[in-house]
C-alpha positions as protocol buffer text, in pm:
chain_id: "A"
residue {
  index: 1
  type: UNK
  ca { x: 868 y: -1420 z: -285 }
}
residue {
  index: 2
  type: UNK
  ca { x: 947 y: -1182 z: -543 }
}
residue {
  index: 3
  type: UNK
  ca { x: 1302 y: -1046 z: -624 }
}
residue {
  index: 4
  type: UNK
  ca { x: 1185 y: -743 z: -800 }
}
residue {
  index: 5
  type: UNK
  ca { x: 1201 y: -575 z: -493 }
}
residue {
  index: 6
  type: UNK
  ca { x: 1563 y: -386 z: -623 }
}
residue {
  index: 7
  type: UNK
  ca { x: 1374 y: -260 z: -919 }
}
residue {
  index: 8
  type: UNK
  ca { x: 1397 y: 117 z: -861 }
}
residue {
  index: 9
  type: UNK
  ca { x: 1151 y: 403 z: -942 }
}
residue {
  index: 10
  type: UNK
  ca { x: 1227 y: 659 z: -1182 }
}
residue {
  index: 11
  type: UNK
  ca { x: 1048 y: 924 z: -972 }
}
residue {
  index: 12
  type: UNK
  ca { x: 1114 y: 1081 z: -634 }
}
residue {
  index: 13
  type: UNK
  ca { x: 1053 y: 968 z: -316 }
}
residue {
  index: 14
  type: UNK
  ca { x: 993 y: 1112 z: -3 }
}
residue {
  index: 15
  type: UNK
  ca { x: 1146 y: 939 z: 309 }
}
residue {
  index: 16
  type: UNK
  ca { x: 869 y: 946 z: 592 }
}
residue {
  index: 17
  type: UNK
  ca { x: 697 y: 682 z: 764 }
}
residue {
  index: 18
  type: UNK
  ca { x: 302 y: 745 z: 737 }
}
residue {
  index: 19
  type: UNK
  ca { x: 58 y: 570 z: 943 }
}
residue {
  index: 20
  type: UNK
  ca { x: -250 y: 447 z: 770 }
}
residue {
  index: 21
  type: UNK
  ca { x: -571 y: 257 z: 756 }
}
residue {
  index: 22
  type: UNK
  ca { x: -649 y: 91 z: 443 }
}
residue {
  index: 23
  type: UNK
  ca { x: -945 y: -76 z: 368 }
}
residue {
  index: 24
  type: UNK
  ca { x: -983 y: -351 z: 78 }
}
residue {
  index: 25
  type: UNK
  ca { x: -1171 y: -629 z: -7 }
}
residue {
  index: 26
  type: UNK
  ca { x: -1038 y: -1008 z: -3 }
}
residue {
  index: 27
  type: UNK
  ca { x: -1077 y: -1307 z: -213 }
}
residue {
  index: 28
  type: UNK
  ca { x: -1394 y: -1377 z: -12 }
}
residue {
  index: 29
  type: UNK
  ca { x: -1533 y: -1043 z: -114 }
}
residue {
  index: 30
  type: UNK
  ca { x: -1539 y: -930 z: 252 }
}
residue {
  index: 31
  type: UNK
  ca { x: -1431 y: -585 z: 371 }
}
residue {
  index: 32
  type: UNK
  ca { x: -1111 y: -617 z: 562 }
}
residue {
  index: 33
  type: UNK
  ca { x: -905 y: -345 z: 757 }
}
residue {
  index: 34
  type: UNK
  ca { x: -537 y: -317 z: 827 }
}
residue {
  index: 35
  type: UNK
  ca { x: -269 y: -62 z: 998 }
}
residue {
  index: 36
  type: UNK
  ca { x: 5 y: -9 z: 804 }
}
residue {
  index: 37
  type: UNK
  ca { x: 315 y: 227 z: 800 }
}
residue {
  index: 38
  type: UNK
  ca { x: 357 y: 380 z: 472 }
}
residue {
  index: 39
  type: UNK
  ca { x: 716 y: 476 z: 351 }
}
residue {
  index: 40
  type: UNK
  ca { x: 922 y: 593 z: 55 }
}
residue {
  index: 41
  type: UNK
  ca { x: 570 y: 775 z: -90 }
}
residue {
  index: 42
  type: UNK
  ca { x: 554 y: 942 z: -421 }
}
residue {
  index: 43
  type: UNK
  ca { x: 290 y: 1054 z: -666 }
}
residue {
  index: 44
  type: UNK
  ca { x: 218 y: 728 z: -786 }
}
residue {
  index: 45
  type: UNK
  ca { x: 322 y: 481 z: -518 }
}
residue {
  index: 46
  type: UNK
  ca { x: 467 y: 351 z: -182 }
}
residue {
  index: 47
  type: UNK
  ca { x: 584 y: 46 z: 27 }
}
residue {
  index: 48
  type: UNK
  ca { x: 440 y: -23 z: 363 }
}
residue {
  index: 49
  type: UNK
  ca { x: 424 y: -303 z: 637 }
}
residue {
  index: 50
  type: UNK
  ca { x: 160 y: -399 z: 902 }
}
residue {
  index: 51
  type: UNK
  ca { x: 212 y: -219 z: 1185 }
}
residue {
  index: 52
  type: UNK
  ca { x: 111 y: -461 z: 1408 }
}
residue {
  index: 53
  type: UNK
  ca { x: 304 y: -772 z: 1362 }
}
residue {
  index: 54
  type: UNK
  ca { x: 9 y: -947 z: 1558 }
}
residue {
  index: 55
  type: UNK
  ca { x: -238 y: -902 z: 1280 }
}
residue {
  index: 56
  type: UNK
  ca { x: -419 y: -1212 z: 1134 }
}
residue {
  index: 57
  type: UNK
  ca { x: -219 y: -1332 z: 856 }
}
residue {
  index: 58
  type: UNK
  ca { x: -267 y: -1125 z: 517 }
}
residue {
  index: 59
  type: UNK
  ca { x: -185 y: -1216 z: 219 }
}
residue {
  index: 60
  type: UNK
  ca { x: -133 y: -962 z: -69 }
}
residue {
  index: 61
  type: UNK
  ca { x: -59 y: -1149 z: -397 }
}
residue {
  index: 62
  type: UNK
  ca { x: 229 y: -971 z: -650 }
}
residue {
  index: 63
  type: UNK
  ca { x: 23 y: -879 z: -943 }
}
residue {
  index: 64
  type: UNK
  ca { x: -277 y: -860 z: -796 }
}
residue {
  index: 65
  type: UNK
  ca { x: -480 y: -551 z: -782 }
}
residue {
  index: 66
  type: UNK
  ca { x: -705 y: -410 z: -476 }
}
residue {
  index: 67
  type: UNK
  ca { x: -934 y: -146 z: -457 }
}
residue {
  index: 68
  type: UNK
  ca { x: -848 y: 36 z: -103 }
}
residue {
  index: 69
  type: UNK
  ca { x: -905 y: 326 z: 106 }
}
residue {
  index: 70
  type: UNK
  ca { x: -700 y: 475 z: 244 }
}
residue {
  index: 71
  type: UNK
  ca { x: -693 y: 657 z: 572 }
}
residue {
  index: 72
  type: UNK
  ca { x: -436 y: 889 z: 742 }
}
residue {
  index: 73
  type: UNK
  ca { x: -455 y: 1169 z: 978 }
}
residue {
  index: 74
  type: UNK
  ca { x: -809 y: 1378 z: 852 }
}
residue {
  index: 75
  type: UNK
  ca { x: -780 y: 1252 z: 504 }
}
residue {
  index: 76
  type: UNK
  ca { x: -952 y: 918 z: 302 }
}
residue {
  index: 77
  type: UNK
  ca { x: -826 y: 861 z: -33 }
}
residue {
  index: 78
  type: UNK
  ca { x: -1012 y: 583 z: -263 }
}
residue {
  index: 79
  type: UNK
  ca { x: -780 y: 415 z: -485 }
}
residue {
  index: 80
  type: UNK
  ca { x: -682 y: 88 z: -678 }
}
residue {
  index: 81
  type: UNK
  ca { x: -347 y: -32 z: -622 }
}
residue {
  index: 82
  type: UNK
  ca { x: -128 y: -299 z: -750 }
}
residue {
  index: 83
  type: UNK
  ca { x: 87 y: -509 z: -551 }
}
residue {
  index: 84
  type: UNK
  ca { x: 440 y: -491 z: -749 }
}
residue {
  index: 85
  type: UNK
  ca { x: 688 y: -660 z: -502 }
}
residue {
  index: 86
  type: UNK
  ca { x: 682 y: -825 z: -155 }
}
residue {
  index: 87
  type: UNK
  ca { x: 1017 y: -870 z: 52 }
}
residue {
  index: 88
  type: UNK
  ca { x: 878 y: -1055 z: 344 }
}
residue {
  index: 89
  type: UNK
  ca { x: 642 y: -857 z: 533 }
}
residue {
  index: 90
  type: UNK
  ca { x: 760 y: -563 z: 298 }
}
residue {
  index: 91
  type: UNK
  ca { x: 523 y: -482 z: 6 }
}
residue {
  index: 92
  type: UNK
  ca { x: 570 y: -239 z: -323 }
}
residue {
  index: 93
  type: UNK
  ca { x: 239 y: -65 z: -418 }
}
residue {
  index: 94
  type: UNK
  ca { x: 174 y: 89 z: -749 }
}
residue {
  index: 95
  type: UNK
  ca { x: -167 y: 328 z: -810 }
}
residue {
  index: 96
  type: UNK
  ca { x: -385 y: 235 z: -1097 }
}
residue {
  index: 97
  type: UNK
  ca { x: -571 y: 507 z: -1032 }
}
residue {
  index: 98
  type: UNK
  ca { x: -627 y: 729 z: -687 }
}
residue {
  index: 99
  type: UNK
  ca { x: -799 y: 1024 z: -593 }
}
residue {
  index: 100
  type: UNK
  ca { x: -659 y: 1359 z: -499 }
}
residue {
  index: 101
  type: UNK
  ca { x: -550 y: 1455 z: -193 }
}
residue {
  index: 102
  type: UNK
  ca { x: -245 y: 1155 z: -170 }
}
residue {
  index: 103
  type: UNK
  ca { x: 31 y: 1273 z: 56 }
}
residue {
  index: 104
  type: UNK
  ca { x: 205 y: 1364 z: -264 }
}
residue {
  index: 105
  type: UNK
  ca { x: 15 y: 1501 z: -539 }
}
């Protein structure tokens, strides 16, 4: 587990919880595909956790970068994030890069 969970982000935030889809491809190079609530979102990142706690096991590694897409309501946004902290089942994501159309752009 990483304590750099408390590092805060210089940018603003907006408090909503966003359900999502995102797609991404694991260690065995296989297409995998997860609910997850979205929260805190801003321009260039966001925290979520599995929405269903009965999900298979999956492990995102701190430091590790994932190409995903994302899915919510009409909209798909292609992206690479980074996985900056993890508080339990509570991860920090950074974009590498994204598309437009992001719930904040």
């Amino acid at each position: 587990m990483s304590n750099n969970w408390k590092v805060q982000r210089k940018e603003g935030r907006v408090s909503i919880r966003v359900p999502m889809t995102m797609e991404f491809m694991n260690e065995q190079d296989t297409i995998r595909s997860v609910a997850i609530i979205a929260e805190n979102v801003s321009r260039k990142g966001f925290r979520f956790s599995f929405e269903d706690a009965d999900n298979p096991l999956i492990e995102f590694k701190v430091g590790r970068e994932y190409e995903v897409n994302l899915s919510f309501g009409r909209k798909k946004v292609k992206g690479i994030i980074a996985i900056v902290w993890k508080n339990g089942e509570m991860h920090g994501v950074s974009f590498v890069e994204r598309e437009k159309g992001w719930v904040v752009n």
